[in-house]
Structures are given as C-alpha cells and as structure tokens.
C-alpha positions in Angstrom: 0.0 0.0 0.0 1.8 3.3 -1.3 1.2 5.8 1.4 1.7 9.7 -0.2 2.4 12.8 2.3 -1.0 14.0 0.8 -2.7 10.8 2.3 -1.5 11.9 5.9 -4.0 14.2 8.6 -2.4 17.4 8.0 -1.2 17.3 11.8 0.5 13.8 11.6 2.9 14.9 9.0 5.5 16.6 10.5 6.4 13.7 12.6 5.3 11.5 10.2 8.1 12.9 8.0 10.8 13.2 10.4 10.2 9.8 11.5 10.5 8.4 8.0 13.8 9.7 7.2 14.7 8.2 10.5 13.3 4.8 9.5 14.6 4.3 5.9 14.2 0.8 4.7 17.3 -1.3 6.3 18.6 -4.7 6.4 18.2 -7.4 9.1 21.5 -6.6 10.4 20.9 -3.2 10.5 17.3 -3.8 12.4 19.1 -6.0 15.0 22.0 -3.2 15.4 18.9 -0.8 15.6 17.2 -3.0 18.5 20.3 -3.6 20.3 20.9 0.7 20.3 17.7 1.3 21.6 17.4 -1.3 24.7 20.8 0.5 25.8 19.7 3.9 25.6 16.7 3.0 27.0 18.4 1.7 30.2 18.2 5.2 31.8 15.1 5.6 31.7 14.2 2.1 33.7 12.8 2.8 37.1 11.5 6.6 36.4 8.6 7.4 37.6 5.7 8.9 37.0 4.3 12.2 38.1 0.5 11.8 39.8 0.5 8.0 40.3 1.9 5.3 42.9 5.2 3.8 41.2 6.3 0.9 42.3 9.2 -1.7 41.1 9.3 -5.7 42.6 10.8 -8.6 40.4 8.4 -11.5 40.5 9.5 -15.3 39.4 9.3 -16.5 36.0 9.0 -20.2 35.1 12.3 -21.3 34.6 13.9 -19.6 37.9 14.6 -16.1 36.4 13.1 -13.1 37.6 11.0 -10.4 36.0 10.8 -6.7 36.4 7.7 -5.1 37.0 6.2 -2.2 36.9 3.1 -1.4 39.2 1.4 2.1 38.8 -2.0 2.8 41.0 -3.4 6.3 42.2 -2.1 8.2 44.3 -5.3 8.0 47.0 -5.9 4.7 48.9 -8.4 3.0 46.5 -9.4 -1.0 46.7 -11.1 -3.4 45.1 -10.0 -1.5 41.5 -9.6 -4.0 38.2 -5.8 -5.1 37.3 -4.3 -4.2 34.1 -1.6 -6.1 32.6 -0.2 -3.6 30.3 2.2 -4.6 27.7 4.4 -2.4 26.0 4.8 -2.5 22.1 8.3 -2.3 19.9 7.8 -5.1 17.0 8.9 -7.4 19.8 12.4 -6.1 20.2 12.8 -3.0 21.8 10.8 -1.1 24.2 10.2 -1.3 28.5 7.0 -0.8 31.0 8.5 3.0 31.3 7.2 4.0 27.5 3.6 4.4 28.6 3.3 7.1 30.7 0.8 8.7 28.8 -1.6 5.3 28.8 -1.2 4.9 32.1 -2.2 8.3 33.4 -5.3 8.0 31.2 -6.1 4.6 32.4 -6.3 5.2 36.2 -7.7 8.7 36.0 -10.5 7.5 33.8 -11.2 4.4 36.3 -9.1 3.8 39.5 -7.2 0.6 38.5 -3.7 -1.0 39.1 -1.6 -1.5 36.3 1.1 -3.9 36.3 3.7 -3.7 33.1 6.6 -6.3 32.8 9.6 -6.0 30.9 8.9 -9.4 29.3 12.2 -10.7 27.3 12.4 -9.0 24.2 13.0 -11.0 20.3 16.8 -9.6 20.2 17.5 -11.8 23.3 15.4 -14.2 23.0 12.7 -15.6 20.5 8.8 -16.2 20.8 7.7 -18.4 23.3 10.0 -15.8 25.7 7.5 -13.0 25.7 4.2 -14.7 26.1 5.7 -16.8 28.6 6.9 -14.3 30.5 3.3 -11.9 30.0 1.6 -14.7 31.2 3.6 -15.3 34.3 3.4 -11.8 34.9 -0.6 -12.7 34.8 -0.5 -15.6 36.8 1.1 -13.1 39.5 -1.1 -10.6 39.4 -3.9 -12.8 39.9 -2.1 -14.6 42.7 -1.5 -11.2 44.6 -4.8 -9.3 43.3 -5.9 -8.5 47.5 -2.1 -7.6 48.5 -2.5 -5.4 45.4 -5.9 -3.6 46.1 -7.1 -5.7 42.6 -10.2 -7.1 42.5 -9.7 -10.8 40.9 -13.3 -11.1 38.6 -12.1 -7.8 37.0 -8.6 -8.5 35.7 -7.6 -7.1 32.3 -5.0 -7.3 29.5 -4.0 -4.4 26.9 -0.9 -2.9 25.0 0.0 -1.5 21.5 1.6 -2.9 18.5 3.3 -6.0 19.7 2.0 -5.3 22.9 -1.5 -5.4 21.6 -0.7 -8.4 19.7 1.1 -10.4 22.8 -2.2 -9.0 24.6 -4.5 -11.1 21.8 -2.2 -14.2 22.0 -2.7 -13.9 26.3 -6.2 -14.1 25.5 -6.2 -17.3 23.5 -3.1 -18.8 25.8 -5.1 -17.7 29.0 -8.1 -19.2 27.5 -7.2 -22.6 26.7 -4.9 -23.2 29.8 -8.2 -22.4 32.0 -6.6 -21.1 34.8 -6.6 -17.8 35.0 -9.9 -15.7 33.3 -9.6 -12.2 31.6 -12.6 -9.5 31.9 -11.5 -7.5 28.6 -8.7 -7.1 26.3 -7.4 -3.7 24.8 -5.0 -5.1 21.8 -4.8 -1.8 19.6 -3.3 -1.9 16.5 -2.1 -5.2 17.1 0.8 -6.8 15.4 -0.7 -10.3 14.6 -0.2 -11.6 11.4 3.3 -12.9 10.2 1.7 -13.9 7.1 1.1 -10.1 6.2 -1.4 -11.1 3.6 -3.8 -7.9 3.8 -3.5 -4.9 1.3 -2.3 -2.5 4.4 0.7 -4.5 4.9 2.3 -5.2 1.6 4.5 -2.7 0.3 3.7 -0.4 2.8 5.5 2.4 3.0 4.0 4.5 6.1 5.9 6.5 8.7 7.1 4.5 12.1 6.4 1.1 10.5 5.9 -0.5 7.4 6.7 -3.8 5.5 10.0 -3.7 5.8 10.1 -3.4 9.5 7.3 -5.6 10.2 9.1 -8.1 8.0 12.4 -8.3 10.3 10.6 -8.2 12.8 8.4 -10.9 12.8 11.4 -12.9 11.6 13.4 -12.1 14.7 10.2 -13.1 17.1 9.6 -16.2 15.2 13.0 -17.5 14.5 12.7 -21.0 13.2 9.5 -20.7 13.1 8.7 -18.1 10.8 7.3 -19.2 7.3 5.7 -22.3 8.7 1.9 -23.1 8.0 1.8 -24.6 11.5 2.2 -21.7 13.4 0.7 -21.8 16.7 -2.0 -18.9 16.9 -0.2 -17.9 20.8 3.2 -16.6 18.6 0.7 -14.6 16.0 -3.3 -14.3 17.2 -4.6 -14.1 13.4 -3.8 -17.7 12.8 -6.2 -19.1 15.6 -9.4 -20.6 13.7 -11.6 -20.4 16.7 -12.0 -17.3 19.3 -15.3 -18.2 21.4 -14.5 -17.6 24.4 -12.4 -14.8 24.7 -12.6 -11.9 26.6 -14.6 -8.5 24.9 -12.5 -5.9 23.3 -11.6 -2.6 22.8 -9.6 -1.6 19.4 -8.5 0.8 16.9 -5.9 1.8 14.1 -5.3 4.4 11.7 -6.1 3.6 8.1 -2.9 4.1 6.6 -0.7 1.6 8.9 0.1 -2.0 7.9 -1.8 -3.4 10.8 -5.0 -2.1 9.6 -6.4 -5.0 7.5 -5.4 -7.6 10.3 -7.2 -5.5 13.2 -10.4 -5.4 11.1 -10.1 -9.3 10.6 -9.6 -10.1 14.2 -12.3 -7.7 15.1 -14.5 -9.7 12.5 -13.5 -12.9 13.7 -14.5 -11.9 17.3 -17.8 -11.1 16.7 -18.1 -13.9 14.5 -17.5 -16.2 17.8 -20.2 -13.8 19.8 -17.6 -12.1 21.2 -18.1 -8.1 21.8 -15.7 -6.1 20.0 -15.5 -2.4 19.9 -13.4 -0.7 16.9 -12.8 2.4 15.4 -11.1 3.0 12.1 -9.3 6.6 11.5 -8.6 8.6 8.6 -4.6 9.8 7.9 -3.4 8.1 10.5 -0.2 6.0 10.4 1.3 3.2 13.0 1.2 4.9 16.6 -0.2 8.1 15.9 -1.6 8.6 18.9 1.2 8.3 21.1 3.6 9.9 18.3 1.1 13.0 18.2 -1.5 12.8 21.4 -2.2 16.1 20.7 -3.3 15.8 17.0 -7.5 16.2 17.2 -7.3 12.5 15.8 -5.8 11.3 18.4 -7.1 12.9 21.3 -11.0 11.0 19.1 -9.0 7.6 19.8 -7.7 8.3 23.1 -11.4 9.5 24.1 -13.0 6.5 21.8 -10.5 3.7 23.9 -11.0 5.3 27.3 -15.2 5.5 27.0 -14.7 1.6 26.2 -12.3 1.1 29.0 -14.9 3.1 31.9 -17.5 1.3 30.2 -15.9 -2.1 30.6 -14.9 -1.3 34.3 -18.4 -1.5 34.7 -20.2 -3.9 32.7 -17.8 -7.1 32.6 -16.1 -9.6 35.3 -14.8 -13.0 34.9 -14.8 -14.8 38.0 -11.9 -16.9 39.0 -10.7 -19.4 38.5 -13.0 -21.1 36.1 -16.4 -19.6 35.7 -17.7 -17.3 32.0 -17.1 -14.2 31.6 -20.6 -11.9 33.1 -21.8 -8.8 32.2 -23.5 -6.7 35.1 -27.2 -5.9 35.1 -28.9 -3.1 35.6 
C-alpha cells in the first residue's frame, strides 16, 4: 500500500516525516543493530517514575527460575477493590520497556481507579517467541495470585498494549483461554501486530511513517525464529492464525487507516464477533502506525484516546470474569 504525504492528517505529518527519514528501509543486520541501540539507551530511563500515580518496582519469578521486572502504577489515593491491568508495551517485539507508557497509564487510572502492572517481558533480540508470552503470562499468573495484596479485584482482571504489545495482549487471551486457569474480563490489543503472514492490502509494500513492510518483516522474523514461514504456526506466537475465538474476553480496538496493521485488526475484530464475542473498533482517517502516542495532541488522536477510554470506563463497569474457572458476566442493571 503506497502511502503519499497527501494521504497523511495534515497534523501527523511533520512527525510522520521526520520519522520516515529516520526509518529508511534497512537490512536485518541493520534492524538488530537498531534494537540492540535502543534497549541500551533505554536503560536510563528504567525505574523513572511517573508524576501523579503510585510507582512501584518488585521482580516477580518466571518459570524457569529467572526473575521479571515489574512495573506497578496505582493512584495516588488509597483505592481497593480496582480492576488489574496487565499492560504490555509495544516495539515489533524487540525494543521497548514498562517506562514507555506514561501517557496510557495516566489515562487509564484517571478515567477508572485501576492498578496497572507492566513487565519488561524478554524481548526478540535476546530471546525468540515463546520468551514474551511466557513471561506476560507469568506476569498474569502473578497478578492474579496477589490481586488482595495489590488492592485488585480478581473477577475484573484485564490485558492491553500497542503494537506487539496489543498483539502479545491477543495471544494472552487465547493462551489464557485454553490453559483455564486464570480468566480475563477485557482485552485492549490496539493496533495489534498479529499476522506474520502479512497477507492484507495495508501490509504489503507499505510504505507509512514508524512502520511498514520492511520493518514488520524483520521483525516478525526475529520473534519467530525457526518458526517463521511455517503453515503450523501456533495462533499464541501470531493471534490471526487461531481458527476459533469463542471464548475470549470483549474488546476494545482501533488503528489508523494508513498503517500496515489495519487490515489484520479489522479481521480479528471480525473474527470476534463472529465467535459472539463483543468487539468495539474504530477505524481513522490519515493516521499511520502509533499516531496517537507519536502525536497525542493531533484532534485525531485525542478522538482515539477518548474513543479507547469511554470503552475502558465502560468495561470497568459492565464485565467480570470470575476466577478461577467460571464465563465471563456482564452486570445488570
């Protein structure tokens, strides 16, 4: 999909081109060196906090005897009883940490009082999928384990992120929902980075600012490793390929109309509400990958930020999912 300056909302474009000339079309090598820059420069920035909430910091155990930072970001008043976010941060899988989000985070807690938790799960350049999903869902497990230390109420316990966040978020769902222990009340995947195929129209030749087909190429072969290319592809390393998605947990979604994850967000949104599933989406005009945290202050983005946020407050109050093994509910009037 050809994406021309003239094709961009007039107050995306600035960045838009800035960030193009910043992300010309590169080489594997050159998107590993790329990855492997930016988690070191990012290593200042671990820890810092955020003005107007609770930070906290506690390494929690993973499967296999490591440990896993955590973020954990509430309001600053005593609250209890809030729902539990597990917030997951996006980068194509290979760069990013919990500290990103600020901006998501504030909106989150000051639309409803909730707790946020956000791991630094292992990222692609250190180690490939299962690492991330295995580490976001022991970062779930956790949470649910600790929800009354935490001030989390355990029938309300959520899942959201962007890019690859949004699409390790979908692959939680399905990975959460066929191990049966743990149950999600909602899912936020927006513009999620979930099909390694790239078969729609939005992500072939796609040429948009922050990411496009080249990008999304290396990067799905660095999550996937030996895996990538191969028709068996479990749908827990890329959400698109599951057949069947009864069962999951509602959702909240959007993407911009120029990005290459468009065509796969409107087919998961599909497939949901093909399974009965409630899906919320919104589709926006000009928009490239991200624009809403590249520009929050762009009118189109403060329409998604407003659009996610009503689903959110709305979600807070009409669905639970009590633990450990009991449907998803929706709250009557």
């Amino acid at each position: 999909m050809k994406v021309t300056l003239r094709m961009i909302d007039r107050q995306l474009r600035v960045k838009g081109v800035i960030m193009t000339a910043l992300t010309k079309k590169s080489t594997e090598a050159k998107f590993i060196a790329s990855a492997k820059s930016a988690k070191k420069a990012l290593e200042s920035r671990k820890g810092k906090n955020i003005d107007g909430l609770r930070c906290d910091e506690q390494w929690i155990p993973a499967r296999d005897g490591r440990q896993i930072r955590i973020r954990i970001y509430r309001p600053l008043h005593e609250a209890a009883n809030m729902p539990g976010i597990l917030w997951l941060h996006g980068g194509g899988y290979a760069l990013g940490i919990p500290e990103l989000n600020a901006d998501m985070y504030k909106n989150l807690i000051a639309t409803r009082d909730c707790v946020i938790i956000a791991p630094e799960y292992r990222l692609s350049i250190d180690a490939p999928y299962p690492a991330a999903l295995h580490d976001a869902y022991d970062a779930l497990l956790w949470m649910k384990a600790n929800a009354a230390s935490l001030g989390i109420r355990d029938d309300q316990l959520m899942v959201g992120g962007e890019s690859a966040g949004g699409g390790l978020s979908a692959a939680l769902a399905l990975y959460a929902r066929d191990l049966g222990e743990v149950n999600l009340a909602f899912q936020m995947p927006l513009y999620p980075m979930i099909d390694d195929r790239m078969q729609g129209e939005s992500a072939q030749n796609n040429n948009a600012p922050i990411w496009n087909s080249n990008s999304n190429e290396w990067a799905w072969k660095l999550y996937l490793g030996e895996l990538y290319g191969r028709d068996d592809l479990p749908p827990y390393a890329a959400a698109a390929r599951a057949t069947d998605y009864a069962g999951s947990p509602p959702a909240v979604t959007f993407a911009g109309n120029l990005e290459p994850f468009r065509d796969e967000t409107i087919r998961y949104v599909e497939s949901l509400r093909k399974a009965g599933v409630a899906a919320e989406f919104e589709l926006y005009p000009g928009c490239y990958h991200a624009f809403d945290m590249m520009c929050p202050k762009a009118e189109v983005s403060k329409k998604a930020t407003a659009f996610l946020l009503n689903a959110f407050g709305q979600a807070v109050d009409r669905y639970f999912a009590p633990q450990p093994n009991t449907l998803i509910t929706e709250k009557s009037n």
